[in-house]
C-alpha positions as CSV (number, residue, x, y, z in Angstrom):
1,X,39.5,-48.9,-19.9
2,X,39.5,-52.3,-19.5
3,X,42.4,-52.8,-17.7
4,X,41.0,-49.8,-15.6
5,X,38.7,-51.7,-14.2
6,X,40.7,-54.3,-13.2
7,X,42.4,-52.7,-11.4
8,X,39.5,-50.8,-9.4
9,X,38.0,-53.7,-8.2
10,X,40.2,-55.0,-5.6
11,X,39.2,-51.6,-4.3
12,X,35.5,-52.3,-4.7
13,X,35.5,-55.1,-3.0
14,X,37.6,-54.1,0.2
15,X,35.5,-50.8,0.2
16,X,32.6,-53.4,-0.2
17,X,33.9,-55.5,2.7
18,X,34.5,-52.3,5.0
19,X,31.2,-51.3,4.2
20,X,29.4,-54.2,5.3
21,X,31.3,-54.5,8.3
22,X,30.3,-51.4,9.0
23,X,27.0,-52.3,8.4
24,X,27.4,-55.4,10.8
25,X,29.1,-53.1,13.2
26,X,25.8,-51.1,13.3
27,X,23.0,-53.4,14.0
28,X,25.6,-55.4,16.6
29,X,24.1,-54.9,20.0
30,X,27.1,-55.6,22.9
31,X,26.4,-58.5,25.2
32,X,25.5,-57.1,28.4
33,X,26.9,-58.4,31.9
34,X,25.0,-58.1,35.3
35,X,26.1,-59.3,38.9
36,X,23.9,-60.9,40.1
37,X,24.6,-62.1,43.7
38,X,27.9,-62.3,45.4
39,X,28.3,-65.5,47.7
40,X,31.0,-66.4,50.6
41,X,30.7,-70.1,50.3
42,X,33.6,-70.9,52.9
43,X,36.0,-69.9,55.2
44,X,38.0,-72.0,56.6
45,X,41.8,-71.9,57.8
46,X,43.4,-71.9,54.6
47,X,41.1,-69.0,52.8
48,X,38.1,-68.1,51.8
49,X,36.1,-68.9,48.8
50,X,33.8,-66.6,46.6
51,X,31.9,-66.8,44.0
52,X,30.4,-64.2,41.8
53,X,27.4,-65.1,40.0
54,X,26.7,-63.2,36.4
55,X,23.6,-63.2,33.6
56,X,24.9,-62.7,30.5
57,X,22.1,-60.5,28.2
58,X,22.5,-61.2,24.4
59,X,20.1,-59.0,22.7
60,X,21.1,-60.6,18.8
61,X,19.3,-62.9,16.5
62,X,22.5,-65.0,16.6
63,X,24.1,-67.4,18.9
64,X,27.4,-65.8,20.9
65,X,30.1,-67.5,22.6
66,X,32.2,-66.9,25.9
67,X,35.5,-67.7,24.8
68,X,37.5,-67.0,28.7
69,X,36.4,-64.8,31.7
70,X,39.6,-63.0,33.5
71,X,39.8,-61.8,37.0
72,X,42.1,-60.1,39.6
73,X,41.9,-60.2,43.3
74,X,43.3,-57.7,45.7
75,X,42.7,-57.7,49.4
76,X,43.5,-54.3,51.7
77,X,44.9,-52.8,49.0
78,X,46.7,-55.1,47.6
79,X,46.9,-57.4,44.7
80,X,47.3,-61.2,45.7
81,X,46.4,-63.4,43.1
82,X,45.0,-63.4,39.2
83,X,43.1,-65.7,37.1
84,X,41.8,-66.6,33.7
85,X,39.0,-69.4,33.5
86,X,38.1,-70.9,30.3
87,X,35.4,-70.5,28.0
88,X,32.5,-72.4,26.4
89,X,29.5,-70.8,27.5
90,X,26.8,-70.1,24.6
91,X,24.7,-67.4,25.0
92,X,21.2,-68.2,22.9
93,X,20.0,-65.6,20.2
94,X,18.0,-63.3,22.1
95,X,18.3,-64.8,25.1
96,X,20.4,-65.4,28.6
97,X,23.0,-67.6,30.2
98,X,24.2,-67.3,34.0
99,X,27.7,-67.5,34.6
100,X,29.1,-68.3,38.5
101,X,32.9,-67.4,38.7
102,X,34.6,-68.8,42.1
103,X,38.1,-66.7,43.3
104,X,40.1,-68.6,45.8
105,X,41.5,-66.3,48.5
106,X,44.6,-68.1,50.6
107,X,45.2,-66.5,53.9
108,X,48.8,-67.7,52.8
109,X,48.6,-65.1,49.9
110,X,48.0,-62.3,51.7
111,X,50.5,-60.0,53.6
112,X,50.7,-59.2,56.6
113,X,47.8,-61.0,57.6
114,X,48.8,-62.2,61.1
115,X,48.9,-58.4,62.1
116,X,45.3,-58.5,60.4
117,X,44.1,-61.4,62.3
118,X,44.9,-60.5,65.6
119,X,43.1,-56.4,65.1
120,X,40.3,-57.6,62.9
121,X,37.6,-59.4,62.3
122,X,37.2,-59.2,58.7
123,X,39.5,-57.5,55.5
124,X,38.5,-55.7,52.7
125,X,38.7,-57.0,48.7
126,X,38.3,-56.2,45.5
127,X,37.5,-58.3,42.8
128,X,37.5,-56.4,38.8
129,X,37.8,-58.7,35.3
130,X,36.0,-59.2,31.9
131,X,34.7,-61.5,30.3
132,X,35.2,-62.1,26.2
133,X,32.2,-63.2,24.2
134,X,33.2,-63.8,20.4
135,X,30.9,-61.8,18.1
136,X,30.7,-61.3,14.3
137,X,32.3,-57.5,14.7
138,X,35.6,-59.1,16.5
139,X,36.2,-59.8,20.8
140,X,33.9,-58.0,22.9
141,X,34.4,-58.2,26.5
142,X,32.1,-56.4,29.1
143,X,33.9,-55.4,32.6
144,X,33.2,-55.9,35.9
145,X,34.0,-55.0,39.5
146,X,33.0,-55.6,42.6
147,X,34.5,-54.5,46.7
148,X,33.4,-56.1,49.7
149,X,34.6,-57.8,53.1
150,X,35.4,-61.4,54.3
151,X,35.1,-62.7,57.6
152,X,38.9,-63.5,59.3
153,X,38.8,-66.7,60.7
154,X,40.2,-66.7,64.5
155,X,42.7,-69.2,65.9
156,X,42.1,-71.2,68.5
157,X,42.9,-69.8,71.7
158,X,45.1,-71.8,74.4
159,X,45.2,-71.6,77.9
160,X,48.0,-73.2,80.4
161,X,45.9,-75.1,82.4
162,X,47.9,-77.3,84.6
163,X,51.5,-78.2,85.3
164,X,52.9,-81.3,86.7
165,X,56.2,-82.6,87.5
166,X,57.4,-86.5,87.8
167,X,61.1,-87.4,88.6
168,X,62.0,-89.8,86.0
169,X,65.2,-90.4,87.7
170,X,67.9,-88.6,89.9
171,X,68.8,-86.6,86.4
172,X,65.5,-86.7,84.8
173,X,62.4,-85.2,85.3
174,X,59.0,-85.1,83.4
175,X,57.0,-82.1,83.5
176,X,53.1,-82.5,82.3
177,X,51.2,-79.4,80.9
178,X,47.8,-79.4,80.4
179,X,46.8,-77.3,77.7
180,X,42.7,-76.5,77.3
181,X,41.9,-75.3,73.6
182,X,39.1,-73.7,72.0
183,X,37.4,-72.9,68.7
184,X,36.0,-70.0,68.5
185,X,34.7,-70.3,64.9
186,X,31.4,-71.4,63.6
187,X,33.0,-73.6,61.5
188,X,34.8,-76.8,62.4
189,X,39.0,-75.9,61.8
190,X,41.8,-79.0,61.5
191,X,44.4,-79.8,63.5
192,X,47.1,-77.1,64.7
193,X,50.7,-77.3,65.4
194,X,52.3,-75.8,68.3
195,X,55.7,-74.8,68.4
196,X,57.0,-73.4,71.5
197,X,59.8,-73.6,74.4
198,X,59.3,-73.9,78.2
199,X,60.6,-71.4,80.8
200,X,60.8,-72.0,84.4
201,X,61.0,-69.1,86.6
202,X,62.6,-67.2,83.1
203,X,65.2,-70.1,82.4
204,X,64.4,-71.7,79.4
205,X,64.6,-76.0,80.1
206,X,62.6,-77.0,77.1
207,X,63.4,-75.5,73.2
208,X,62.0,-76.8,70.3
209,X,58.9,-78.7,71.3
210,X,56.1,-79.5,69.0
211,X,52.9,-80.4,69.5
212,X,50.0,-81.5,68.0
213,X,46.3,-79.8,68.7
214,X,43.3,-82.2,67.1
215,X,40.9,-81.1,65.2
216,X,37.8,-79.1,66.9
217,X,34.4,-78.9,65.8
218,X,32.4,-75.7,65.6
219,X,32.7,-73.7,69.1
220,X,34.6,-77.0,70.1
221,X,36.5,-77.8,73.6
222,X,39.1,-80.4,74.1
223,X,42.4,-80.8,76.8
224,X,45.9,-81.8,75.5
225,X,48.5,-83.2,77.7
226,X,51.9,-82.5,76.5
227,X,54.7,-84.4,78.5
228,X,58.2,-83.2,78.1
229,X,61.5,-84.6,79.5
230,X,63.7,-82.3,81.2
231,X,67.1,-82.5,82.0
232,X,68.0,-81.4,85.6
233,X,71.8,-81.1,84.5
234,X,72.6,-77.5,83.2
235,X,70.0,-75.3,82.8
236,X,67.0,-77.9,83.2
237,X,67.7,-77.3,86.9
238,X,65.4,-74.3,87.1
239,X,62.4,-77.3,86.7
240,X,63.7,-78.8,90.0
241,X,62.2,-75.5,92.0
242,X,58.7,-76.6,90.2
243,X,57.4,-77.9,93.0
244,X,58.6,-74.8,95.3
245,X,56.4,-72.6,93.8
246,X,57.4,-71.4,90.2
247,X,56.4,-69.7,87.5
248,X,55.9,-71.9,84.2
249,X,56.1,-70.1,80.6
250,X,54.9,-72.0,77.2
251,X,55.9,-69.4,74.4
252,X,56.0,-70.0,70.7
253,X,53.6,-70.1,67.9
254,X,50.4,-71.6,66.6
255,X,49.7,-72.4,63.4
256,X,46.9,-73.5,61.6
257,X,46.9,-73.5,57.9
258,X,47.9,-70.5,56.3
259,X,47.5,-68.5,59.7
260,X,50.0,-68.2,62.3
261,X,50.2,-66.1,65.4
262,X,52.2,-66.2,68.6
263,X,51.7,-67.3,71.9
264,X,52.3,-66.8,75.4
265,X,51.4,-69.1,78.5
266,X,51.7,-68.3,81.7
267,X,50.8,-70.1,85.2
268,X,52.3,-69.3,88.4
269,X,52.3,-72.4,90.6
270,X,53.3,-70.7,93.9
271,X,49.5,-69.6,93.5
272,X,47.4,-72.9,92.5
């Protein structure tokens, strides 16, 4: 009988254990997790940031801890980037705790943005995670979701505003452009980088060039000359008609962070 009981009381105590976690199980309230406010603190160039601010609700007489919040991004569709941020918040017995999460969207990140840029004036995203609070009854860890739309930011636009030619030698001739750019965002964007070839008169007699816009403050103005030698041997002797009335091409790219879209420049001298 003896040894009966013995052997009935791991039992008794693992049913005992169950039971009480059972019990805890019971008078355990989940934490509850409410959005707040959703913030677009910046666009610039490179992406856009937003942050997500929570309150945490724990309705216990005991003290809870986050232990990580997890998130995934998607923009038009499409999933771009995840995260996982650590842990650390208490939430007070009975009491509340705001959490702010910032997601980092890079233009860079996102496909098929240039297409985007030049139809659109803002994308759509989605933003869905949990966060984990620690509890007595084991991880708990409330969802949440959340769509909305970002502003695209908007390169700056070029125009071809002048053209000018100075022979170097009886072989060489420099050709100035004058390039007039603007930003057309409320916000200040840093320098840009132009790649692009000249044409004259459809005859390329310039590949390769690079240059180098400044940067422009909000709504900012500014004029870049850009000199480039040209060879009147081979097919630099299309330039040579420049001052007979001919039709100048700049075409290439501009880039500007993680954004890049092509250009085209035109200006017909024979009507100046």
């Amino acid at each position: 009988m003896r040894r009966l009981a013995l052997l009935l009381l791991p039992a008794l105590f693992l049913g005992g254990c169950a039971s009480m976690q059972r019990l805890a199980a019971s008078a355990f309230a989940p934490p509850r997790l409410q959005l707040d406010q959703v913030r677009i603190a910046e666009v610039d160039l490179v992406g856009t940031t937003v942050v997500l601010d929570f309150t945490i609700d724990n309705p216990n007489d005991l003290a809870l801890r986050v232990t990580s919040a997890t998130w995934r991004l998607q923009v038009e569709g499409a999933q771009v980037s995840e995260g996982t941020l650590p842990g650390g918040l208490t939430l007070p017995a009975r009491g509340q705790a705001p959490l702010a999460m910032t997601v980092r969207l890079r233009w860079a990140d996102v496909t098929r943005l240039a297409e985007q840029v030049r139809h659109q004036t803002q994308v759509a995203y989605r933003i869905d995670g949990a966060v984990s609070v620690e509890t007595p009854v084991g991880l708990v860890s409330p969802k949440f979701k959340h769509q909305g739309q970002v502003p695209v930011p908007r390169l700056p636009s070029l125009r071809l505003a002048g053209v000018s030619a100075d022979m170097r030698s009886l072989t060489d001739l420099e050709l100035g452009l004058t390039l007039e750019v603007e930003n057309p965002n409320a916000f200040p964007i840093p320098g840009a980088t132009l790649r692009f070839d000249l044409l004259v008169n459809d005859v390329p007699v310039a590949t390769g060039h690079e240059a180098t816009l400044s940067q422009l403050g909000a709504g900012g103005e500014a004029r870049l000359q850009v000199p480039i030698e040209v060879s009147l041997l081979g097919a630099g002797r299309a330039a040579a008609t420049i001052h007979g009335g001919a039709e100048v091409r700049l075409r290439g790219t501009v880039r500007v962070g993680g954004l890049e879209r092509p250009v085209d420049l035109k200006m017909d001298l024979g009507k100046r």
